[in-house]
C-alpha positions as CSV (number, residue, x, y, z in Angstrom):
1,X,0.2,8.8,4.0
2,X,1.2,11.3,6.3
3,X,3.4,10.7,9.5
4,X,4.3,12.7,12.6
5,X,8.1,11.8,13.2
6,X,9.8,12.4,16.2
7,X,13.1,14.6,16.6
8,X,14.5,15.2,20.2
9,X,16.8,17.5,21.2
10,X,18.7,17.6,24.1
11,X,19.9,20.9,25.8
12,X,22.5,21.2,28.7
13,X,21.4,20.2,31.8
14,X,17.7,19.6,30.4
15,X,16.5,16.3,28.9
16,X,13.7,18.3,27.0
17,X,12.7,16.8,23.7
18,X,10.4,18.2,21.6
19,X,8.1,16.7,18.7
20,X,8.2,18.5,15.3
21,X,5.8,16.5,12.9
22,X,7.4,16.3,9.1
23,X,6.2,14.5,6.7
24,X,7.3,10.7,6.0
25,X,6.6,9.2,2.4
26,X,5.8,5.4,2.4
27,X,8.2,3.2,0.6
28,X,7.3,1.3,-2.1
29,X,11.0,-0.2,-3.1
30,X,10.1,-3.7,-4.3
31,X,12.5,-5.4,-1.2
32,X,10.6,-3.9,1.3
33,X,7.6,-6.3,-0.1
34,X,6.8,-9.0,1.8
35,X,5.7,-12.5,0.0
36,X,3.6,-15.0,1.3
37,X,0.5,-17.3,1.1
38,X,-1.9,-14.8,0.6
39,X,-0.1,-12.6,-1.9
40,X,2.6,-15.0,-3.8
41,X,0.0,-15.7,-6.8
42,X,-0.3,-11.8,-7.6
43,X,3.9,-11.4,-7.2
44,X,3.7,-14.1,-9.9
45,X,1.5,-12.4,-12.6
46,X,2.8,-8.9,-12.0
47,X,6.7,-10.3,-12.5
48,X,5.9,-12.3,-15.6
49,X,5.7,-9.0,-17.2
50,X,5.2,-8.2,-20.0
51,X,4.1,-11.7,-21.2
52,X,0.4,-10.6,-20.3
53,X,-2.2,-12.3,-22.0
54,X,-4.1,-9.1,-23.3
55,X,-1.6,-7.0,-22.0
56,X,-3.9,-6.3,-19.0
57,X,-3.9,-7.2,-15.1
58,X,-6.0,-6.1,-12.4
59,X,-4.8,-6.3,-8.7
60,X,-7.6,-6.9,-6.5
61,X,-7.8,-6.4,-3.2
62,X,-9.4,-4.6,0.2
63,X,-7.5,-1.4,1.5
64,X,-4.4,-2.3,3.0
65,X,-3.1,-5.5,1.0
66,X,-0.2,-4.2,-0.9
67,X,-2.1,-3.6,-4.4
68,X,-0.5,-0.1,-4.4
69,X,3.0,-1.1,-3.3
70,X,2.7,-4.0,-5.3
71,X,1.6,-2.0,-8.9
72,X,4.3,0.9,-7.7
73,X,7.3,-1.2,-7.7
74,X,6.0,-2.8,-10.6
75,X,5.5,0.7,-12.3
76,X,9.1,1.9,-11.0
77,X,10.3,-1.4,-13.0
78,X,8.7,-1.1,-15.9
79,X,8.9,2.6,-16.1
80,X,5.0,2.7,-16.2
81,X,3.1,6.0,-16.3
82,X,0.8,6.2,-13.3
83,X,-2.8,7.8,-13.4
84,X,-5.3,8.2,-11.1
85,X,-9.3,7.3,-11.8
86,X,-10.1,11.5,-12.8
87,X,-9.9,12.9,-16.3
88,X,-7.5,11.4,-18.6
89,X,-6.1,12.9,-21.3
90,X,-5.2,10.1,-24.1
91,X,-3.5,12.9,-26.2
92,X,-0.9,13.6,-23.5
93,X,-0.2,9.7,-22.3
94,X,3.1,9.4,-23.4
95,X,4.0,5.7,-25.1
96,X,4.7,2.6,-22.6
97,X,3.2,0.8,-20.3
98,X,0.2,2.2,-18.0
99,X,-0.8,2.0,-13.9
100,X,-4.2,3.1,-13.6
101,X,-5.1,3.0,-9.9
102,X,-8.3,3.2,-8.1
103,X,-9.7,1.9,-11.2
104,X,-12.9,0.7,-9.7
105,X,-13.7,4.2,-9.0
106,X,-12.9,4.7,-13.0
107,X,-12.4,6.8,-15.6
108,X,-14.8,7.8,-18.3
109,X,-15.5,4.5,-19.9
110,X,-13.9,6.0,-23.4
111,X,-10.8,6.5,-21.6
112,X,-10.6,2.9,-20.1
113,X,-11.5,1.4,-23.4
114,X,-8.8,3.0,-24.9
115,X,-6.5,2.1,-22.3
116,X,-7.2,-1.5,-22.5
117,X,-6.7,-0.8,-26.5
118,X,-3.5,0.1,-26.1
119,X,-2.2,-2.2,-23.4
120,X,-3.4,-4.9,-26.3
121,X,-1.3,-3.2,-28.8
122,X,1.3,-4.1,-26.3
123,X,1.7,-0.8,-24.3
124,X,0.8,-2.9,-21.2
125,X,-1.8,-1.9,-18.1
126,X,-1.8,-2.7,-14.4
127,X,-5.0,-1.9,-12.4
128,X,-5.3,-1.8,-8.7
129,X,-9.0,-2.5,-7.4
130,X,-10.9,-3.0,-4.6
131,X,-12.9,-5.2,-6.9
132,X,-12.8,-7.5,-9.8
133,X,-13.8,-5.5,-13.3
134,X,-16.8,-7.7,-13.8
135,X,-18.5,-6.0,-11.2
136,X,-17.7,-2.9,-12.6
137,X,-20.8,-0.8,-14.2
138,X,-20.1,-0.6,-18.3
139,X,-22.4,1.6,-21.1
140,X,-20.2,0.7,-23.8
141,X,-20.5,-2.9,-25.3
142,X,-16.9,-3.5,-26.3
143,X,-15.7,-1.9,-22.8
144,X,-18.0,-5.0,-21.1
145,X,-16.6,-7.9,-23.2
146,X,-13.0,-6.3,-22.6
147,X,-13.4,-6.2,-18.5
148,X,-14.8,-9.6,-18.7
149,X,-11.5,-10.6,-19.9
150,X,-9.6,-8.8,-18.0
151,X,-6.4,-11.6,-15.4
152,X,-7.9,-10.2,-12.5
153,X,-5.6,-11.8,-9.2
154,X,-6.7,-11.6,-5.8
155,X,-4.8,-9.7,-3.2
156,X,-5.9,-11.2,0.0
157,X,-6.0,-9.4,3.6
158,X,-2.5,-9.0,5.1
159,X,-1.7,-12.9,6.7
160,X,0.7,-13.1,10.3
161,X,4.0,-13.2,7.6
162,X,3.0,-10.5,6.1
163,X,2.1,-8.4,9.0
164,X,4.9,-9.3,11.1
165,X,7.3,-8.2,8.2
166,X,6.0,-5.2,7.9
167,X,5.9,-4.2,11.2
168,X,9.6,-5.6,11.4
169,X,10.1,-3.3,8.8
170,X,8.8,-0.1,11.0
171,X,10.2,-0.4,13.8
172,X,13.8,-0.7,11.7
173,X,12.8,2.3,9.8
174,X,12.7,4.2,13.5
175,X,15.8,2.0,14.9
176,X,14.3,0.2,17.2
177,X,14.7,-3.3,17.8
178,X,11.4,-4.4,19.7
179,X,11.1,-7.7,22.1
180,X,10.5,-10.8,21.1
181,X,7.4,-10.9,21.7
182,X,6.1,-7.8,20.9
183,X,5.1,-8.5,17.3
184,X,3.1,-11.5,17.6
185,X,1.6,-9.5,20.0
186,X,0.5,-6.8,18.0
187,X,-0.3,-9.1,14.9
188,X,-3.1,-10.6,17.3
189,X,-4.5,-7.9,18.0
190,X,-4.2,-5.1,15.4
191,X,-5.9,-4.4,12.7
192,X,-4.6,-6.4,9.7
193,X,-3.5,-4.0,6.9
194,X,-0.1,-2.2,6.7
195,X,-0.9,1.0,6.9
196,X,-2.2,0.3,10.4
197,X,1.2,-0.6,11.5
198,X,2.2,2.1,9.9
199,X,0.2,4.5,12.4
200,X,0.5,2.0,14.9
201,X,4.6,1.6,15.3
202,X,4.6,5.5,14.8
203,X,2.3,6.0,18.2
204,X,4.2,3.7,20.0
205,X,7.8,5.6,19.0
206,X,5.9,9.0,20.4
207,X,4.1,7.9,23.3
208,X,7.7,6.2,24.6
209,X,10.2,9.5,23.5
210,X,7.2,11.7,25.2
211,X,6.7,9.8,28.4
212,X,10.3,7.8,28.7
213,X,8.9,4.1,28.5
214,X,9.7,1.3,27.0
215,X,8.3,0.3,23.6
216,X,7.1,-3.2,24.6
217,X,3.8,-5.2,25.7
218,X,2.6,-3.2,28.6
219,X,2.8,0.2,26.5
220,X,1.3,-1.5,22.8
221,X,-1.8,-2.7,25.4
222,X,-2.4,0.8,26.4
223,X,-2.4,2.3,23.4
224,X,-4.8,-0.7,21.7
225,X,-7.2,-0.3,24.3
226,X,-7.1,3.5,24.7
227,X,-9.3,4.2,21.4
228,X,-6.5,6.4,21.1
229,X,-8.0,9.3,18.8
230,X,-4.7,11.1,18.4
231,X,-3.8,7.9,15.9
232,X,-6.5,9.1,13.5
233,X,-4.3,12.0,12.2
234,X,-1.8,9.9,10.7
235,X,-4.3,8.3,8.8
């Protein structure tokens, strides 16, 4: 994702400040994760790697539940190759252990099936989905039994512990150390996935440099109830 962060400068006499937009990388360092009730069963199958029955694991999951930071920090771990769901080239996948992402969206069905071969010949795949591989469409026999028996964990929506460490997490990223009751707050009333508060601790950082506010309660209402369509390009 994309981000807008803001620099300000200060010239004599003038407290000017300007916003240059750069671009901001997400983390995915496996601290920054946070664990709880609604994502401590898929922590426990990716990190008894590689003791995978199959050699295969599918995290499952709507947008915005951690599958990617998850399967990343996993990948950085394990030293995993990561692919996407285009064109795969089995002559060029080096040896090891194998993130496919998006994997809903899939591959050729020759390439998966020779993924999931390999991962049972102990190279090891993760797969990040939006749904379980049963439900995924299959023309090859072999490929059907093989996503049929497929660990597939579920990667539930974002719960209050998870949103309010994330957004924790933000604001610290940007230095800012918000009230008390700011947080619980925004966890009410935001949409529940963390690259929303992503977007959303980014806007409130700009709105307060640009106009001199407070980040706090009265500001985070504004913004929540503007529609605000300037948050759209840091989607």
């Amino acid at each position: 994702m994309s981000a807008s962060v803001r620099r300000s400068f200060r010239h004599s006499g003038s407290d000017t400040q300007l916003s240059l937009p750069i671009r901001r990388e997400p983390s995915f360092d496996r601290e920054l994760f946070v664990v709880s009730s609604c994502n401590r069963e898929a922590v426990a199958v990716v990190d008894s790697w590689p003791d995978w029955t199959g050699g295969v694991v599918a995290l499952v999951g709507p947008e915005g539940s951690g599958k990617t930071h998850l399967a990343r920090a996993w990948a950085a771990e394990s030293g995993a190759w990561v692919v996407g769901n285009g064109a795969i080239d089995m002559a060029d996948l080096p040896v090891g252990p194998v993130l496919l992402e998006a994997a809903d969206q899939r591959p050729a069905d020759d390439a998966l099936f020779h993924l999931i071969n390999r991962a049972e010949a102990g190279a090891s795949l993760l797969l990040t989905s939006r749904t379980s591989p049963r439900l995924w469409g299959a023309t090859l026999p072999d490929l059907r039994s093989r996503l049929n028996a497929i660990r597939a964990v579920d990667m539930g929506a974002p719960d209050d512990v998870v949103m309010e460490g994330v957004l924790l997490k933000f604001f610290r990223d940007r230095h800012i150390r918000p009230d008390a009751d700011l947080i619980p707050y925004l966890v009410r009333r935001m949409e529940r996935s963390v690259p929303a508060a992503r977007v959303l601790v980014e806007r409130l950082d700009e709105v307060a440099g640009a106009s001199r506010r407070e980040i706090n309660r009265s500001l985070a209402r504004e913004i929540l109830n503007s529609g605000d369509k300037t948050m759209e390009l840091f989607e």
